[in-house]
C-alpha positions in Angstrom: 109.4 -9.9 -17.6 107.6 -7.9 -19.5 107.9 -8.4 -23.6 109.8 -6.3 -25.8 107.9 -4.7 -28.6 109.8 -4.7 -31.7 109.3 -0.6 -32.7 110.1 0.9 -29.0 113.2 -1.8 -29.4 114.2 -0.3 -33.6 113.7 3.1 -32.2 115.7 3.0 -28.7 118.3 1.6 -31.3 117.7 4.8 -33.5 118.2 7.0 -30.9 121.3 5.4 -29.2 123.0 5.3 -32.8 121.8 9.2 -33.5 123.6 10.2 -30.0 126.6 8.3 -30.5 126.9 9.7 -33.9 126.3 13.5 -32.4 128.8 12.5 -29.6 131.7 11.7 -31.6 130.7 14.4 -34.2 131.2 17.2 -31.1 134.6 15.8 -29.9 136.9 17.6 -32.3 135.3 21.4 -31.9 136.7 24.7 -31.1 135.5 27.7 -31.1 137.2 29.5 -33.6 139.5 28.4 -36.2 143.5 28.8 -36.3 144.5 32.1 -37.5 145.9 32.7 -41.4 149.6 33.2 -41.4 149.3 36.8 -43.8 147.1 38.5 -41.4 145.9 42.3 -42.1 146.2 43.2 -38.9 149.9 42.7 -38.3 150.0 39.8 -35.8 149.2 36.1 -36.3 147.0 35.5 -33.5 143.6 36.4 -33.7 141.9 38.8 -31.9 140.9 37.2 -28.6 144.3 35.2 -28.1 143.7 31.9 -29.9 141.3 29.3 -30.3 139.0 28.0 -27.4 138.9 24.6 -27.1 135.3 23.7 -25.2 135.8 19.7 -24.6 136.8 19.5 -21.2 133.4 21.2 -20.2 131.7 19.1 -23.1 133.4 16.1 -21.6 131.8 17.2 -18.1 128.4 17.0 -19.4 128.5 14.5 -21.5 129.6 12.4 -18.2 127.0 14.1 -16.0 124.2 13.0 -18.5 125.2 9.5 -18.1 125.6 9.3 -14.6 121.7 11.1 -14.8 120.3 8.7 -17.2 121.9 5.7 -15.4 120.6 7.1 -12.3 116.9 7.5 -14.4 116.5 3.4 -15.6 118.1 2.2 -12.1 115.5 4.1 -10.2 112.7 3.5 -13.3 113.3 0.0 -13.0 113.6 -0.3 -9.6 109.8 1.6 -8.9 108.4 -1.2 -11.9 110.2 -4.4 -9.6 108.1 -3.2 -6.5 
């Protein structure tokens, strides 16, 4: 086995923290805000019917991505073993 050099380790740790913190940062978005209750236009829902929430396809390629990258190291490592 092959030994682990301490910067590729510190920065594979970097990156793993920077996308978990981006991942749960995304979880909570829509795509427009909740409309004021004293709106000038008469109504209280905004024009285009209400908010849009985008997680469920966010949550589709957030999955995807792993099931790429897992797919990625398991072939990655498996070309290094031969």
């Amino acid at each position: 086995m092959k030994p682990i050099n301490q910067n590729n380790f510190i920065m594979k740790n970097k990156i793993l923290l920077l996308g978990a913190i981006l991942t749960l940062g995304v979880l909570n978005v829509s795509a427009q805000p909740a409309p004021l209750p004293d709106c000038p236009t008469g109504s209280s829902t905004p024009i285009g019917g209400g908010t849009a929430p985008i997680d469920g396809g966010l949550t589709i390629l957030l999955v995807l991505s792993a099931f790429y990258g897992v797919k990625r190291t398991y072939m990655h490592r498996k070309v290094i073993s031969e």
